[in-house]
C-alpha atoms as one frame of an Amber mdcrd trajectory, in Angstrom:
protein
  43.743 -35.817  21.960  42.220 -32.462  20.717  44.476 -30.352  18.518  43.791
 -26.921  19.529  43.783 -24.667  16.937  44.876 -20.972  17.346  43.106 -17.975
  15.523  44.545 -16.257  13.029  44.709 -12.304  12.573  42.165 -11.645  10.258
  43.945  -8.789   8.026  42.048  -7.277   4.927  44.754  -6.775   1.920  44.218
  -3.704   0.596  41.471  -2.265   2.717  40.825   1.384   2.107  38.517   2.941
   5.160  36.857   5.083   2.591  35.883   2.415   0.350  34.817   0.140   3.949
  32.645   2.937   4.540  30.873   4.059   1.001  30.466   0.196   1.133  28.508
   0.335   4.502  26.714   3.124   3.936  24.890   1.715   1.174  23.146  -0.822
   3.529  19.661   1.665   3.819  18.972   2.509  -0.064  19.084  -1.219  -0.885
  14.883  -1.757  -0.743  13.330  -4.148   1.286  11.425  -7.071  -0.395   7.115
  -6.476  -1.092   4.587  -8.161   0.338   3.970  -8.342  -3.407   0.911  -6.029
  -3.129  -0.551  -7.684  -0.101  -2.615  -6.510   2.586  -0.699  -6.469   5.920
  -1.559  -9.429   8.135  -3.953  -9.206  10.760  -2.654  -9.808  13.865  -4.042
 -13.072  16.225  -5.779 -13.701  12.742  -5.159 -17.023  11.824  -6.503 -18.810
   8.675  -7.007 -22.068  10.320 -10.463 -22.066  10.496 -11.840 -23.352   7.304
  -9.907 -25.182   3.751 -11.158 -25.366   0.657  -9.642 -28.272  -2.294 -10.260
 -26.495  -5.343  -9.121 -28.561  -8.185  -8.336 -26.169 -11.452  -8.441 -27.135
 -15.136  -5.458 -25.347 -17.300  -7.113 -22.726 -18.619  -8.774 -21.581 -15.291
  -5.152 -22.007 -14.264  -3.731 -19.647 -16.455  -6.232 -16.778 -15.993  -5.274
 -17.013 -12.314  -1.601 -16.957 -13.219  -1.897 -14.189 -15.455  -4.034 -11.955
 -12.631  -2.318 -12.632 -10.041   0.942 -11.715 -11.391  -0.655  -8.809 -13.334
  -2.261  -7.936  -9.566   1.078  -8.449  -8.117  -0.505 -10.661  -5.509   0.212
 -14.435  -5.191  -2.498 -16.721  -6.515  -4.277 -17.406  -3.158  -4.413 -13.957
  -1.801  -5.516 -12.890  -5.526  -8.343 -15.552  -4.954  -8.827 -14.144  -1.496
  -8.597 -10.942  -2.787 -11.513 -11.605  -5.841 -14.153 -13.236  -3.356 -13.937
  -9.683  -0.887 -14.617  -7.760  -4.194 -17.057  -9.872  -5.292 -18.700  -9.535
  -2.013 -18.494  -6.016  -1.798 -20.606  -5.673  -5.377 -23.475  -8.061  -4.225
C-alpha cells in the first residue's frame, strides 16, 4: 500500500521582505552569456551541406588556439570567420 505523504509548510527562518526583494531585483543586471563574438545565426541556415576532416599538426593547433581565443570566437567559427576574410581580399 502507498504511504501518502502530506506537504509540509514551507516557512523561511528569518526571512526579511526587504532583503527577498533587493535579492530579486538583482535578477536583470546579472549579464547574459556572449555568443563569444559570434555572428548571429542565420535563420533556416543550416550547415549541413558540406564537411571538411582537417587533420592539424600542434603547432598549427596552437596558432588557432591562440586566435581564436584572442578573437573571442571558438576555433571553427574563427576558421569560418578567416576563409570570409580571406575571400573578401582576393
Amino acid at each position: 500500500m502507498v504511504k501518502r505523504r502530506d506537504p509540509k509548510k514551507a516557512e523561511i527562518p528569518d526571512a526579511d521582505p526587504a532583503k527577498i526583494e533587493e535579492f530579486a531585483s538583482r535578477v536583470d543586471e546579472v549579464p547574459k552569456p556572449s555568443r563569444m563574438g559570434r555572428p548571429p545565426k542565420a535563420p533556416g541556415k543550416k550547415r549541413d551541406y558540406k564537411a571538411i576532416s582537417l587533420p592539424f599538426n600542434q603547432a598549427e593547433w596552437e596558432v588557432l588556439e591562440e586566435a581564436a581565443e584572442k578573437a573571442g570566437r571558438s576555433k571553427n567559427n574563427f576558421i569560418r570567420w578567416a576563409i570570409a576574410e580571406m575571400a573578401k581580399n582576393l
